[in-house]
N, C-alpha and C positions, 0 to 999 in steps of 0.2 A: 432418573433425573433428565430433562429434558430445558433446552432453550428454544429461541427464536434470534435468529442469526439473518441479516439484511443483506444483499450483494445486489451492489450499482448492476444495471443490463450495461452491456458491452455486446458489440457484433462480433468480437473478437474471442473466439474459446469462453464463454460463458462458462459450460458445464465443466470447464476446467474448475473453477473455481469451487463450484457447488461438491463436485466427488472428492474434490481434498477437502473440503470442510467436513464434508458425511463420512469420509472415512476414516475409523480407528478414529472414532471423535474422542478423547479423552480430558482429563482435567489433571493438574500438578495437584500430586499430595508429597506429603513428605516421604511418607514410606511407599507410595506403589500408586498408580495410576488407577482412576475412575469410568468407568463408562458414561457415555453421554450420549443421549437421543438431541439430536440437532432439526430443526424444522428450518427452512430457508424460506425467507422473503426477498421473492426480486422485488428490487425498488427501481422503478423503471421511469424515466421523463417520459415515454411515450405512451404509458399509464396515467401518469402525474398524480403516482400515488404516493409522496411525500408523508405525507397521513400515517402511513404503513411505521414508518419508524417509530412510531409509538407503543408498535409492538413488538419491537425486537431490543435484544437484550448484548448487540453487538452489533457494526455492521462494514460489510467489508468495501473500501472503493477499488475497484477492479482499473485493468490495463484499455489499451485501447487508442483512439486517434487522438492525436494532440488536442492541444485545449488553446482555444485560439488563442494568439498571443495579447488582446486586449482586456486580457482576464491579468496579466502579469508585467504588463510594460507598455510605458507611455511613448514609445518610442519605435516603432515596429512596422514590418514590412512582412504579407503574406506570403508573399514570395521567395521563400528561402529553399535550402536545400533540401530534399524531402518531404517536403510540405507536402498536409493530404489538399487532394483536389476538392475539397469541401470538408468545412468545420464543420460541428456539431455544437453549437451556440447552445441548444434548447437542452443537450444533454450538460454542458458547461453549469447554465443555471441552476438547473434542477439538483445537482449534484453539488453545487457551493452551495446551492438554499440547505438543503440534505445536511451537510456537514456543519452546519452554523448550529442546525438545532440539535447535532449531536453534542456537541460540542458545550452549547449550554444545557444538558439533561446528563451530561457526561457522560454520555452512551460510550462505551469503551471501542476506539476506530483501529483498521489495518486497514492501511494504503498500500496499494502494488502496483510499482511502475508509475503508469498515467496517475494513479490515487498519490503519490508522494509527492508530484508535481502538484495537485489540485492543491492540496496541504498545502504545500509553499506558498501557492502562489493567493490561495485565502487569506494567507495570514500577511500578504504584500510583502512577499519574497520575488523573484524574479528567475526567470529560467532562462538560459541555453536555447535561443531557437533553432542552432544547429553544432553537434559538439564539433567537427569538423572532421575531417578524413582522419587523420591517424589515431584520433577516439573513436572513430565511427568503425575504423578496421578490428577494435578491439571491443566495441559494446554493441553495435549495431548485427542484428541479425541477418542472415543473406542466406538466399533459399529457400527461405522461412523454417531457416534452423537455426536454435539459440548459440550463440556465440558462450566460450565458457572462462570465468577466471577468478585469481584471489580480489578476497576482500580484506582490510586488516578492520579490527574490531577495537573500541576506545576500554581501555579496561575498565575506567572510572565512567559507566555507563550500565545504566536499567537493561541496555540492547546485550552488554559484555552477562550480564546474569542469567537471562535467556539463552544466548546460543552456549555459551559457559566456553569460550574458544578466542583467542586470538586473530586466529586467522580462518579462513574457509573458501572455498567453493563454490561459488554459484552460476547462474544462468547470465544469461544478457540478451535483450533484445530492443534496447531503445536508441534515437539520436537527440534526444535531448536529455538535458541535467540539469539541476539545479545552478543557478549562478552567484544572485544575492541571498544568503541564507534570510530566513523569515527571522525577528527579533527574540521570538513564542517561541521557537527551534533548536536543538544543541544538534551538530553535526555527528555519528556515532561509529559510523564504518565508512571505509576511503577504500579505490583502489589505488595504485602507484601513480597513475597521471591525475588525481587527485580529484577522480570526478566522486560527490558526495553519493553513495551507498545504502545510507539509512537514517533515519532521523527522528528522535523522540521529543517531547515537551522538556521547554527549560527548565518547567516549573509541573513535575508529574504524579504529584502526591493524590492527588483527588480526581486525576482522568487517567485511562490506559490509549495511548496513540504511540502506536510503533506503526512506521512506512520505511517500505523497503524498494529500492530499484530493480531488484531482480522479481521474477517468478518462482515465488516459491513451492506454487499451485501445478507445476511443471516442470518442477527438479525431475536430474534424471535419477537423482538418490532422492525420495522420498521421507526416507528415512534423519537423513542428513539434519544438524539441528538446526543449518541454516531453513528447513522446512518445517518440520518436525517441530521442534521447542518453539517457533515461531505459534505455529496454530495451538500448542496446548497453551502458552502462555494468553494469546487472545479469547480461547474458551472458556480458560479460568475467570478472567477477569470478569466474562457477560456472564460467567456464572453469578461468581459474586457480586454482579449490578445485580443479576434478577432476584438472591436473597434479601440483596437490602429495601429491596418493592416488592 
């Protein structure tokens, strides 16, 4: 059995992304796990192969530099705290273009990090342009080592059936968050300063979009199901987009 699995470029750990999709690629059965042959398409803005998602059967948006804030608020100043010293507008487009036509082909998405902010901020939600110091001491990366902590999980959620957990463990490496949640959005895991975590469709009978804050391409448990159940439930699902085409 094999797919074709999409992943935004990032200058940031790309091949992170690609060796946790290729490895131990599996799919959810009821009794025992499937082997999966994975083929990856970068979809890249500096390609401007947008084209490409037509032939992928999932596709992942990847972490990275912020997304300018004219993409999320009418109201903004570049100049905040940690600001990168240049956007990346052309990657901004290419990637809301990217997601619009998954979106309508119902290409099954996983957002990570920077990908959960694009979500929001497509569906005219609003972010955090900076979470501030005492969020930043606890989600922000420093060293360029991930920062680590609990998430709690909404029981009455598609995300609580996947990790099958309450509570968990994860990575951290960002200073922005979500602020106005997007309408499209139900909020699914929090941490205790109540920065939002993770976030599905309000309405997710007919698309699979699960985004997450953390790295789960870079857990130090791989295994973990905040990683783990994460990626078999997103290969199931481009499995079964690509049965049904």
């Amino acid at each position: 059995m094999s797919i074709k699995i999409g992943i935004t470029e990032t200058a940031t750990n790309y091949a992170n992304y690609v060796n946790w999709i290729r490895s131990s690629a599996v799919l959810n059965a009821e009794e025992d796990t499937l082997p999966l042959e994975v083929e990856i398409v970068e979809l890249s803005y500096s390609k401007s192969n947008a084209h490409d998602l037509s032939l992928c059967d999932g596709i992942v948006f990847t972490g990275g530099v912020d997304i300018h804030p004219g993409f999320h608020s009418c109201n903004y100043s570049l100049h905040y705290p940690f600001a990168p010293e240049d956007f990346n507008v052309k990657r901004d487009e290419f990637e809301l273009n990217l997601l619009e036509q998954a979106l309508s082909r119902r290409v099954p998405v996983l957002g990570i990090c920077r990908g959960l902010q694009l979500i929001n901020s497509y569906m005219r939600g609003t972010l955090h342009l900076d979470n501030g110091s005492d969020k930043n001491a606890i989600h922000k990366k420093e060293d360029d080592i991930d920062k680590q902590h609990m998430v709690s999980i909404d029981r009455d959620s598609l995300f609580y059936d996947i990790v099958q957990a309450d509570q968990g463990m994860v990575n951290s490496a960002h200073h922005q968050s979500i602020d106005k949640l997007a309408k499209e959005l139900v909020a699914v895991a929090f941490t205790d300063d109540g920065v939002v975590e993770a976030v599905e469709l309000r309405e997710p009978k007919h698309q699979f979009l699960c985004a997450v804050q953390w790295h789960p391409e870079r857990m130090l448990d791989l295994h973990s199901p905040f990683s783990m159940n994460i990626k078999k439930a997103f290969l199931t699902a481009a499995w079964e987009k690509r049965k049904v085409f």
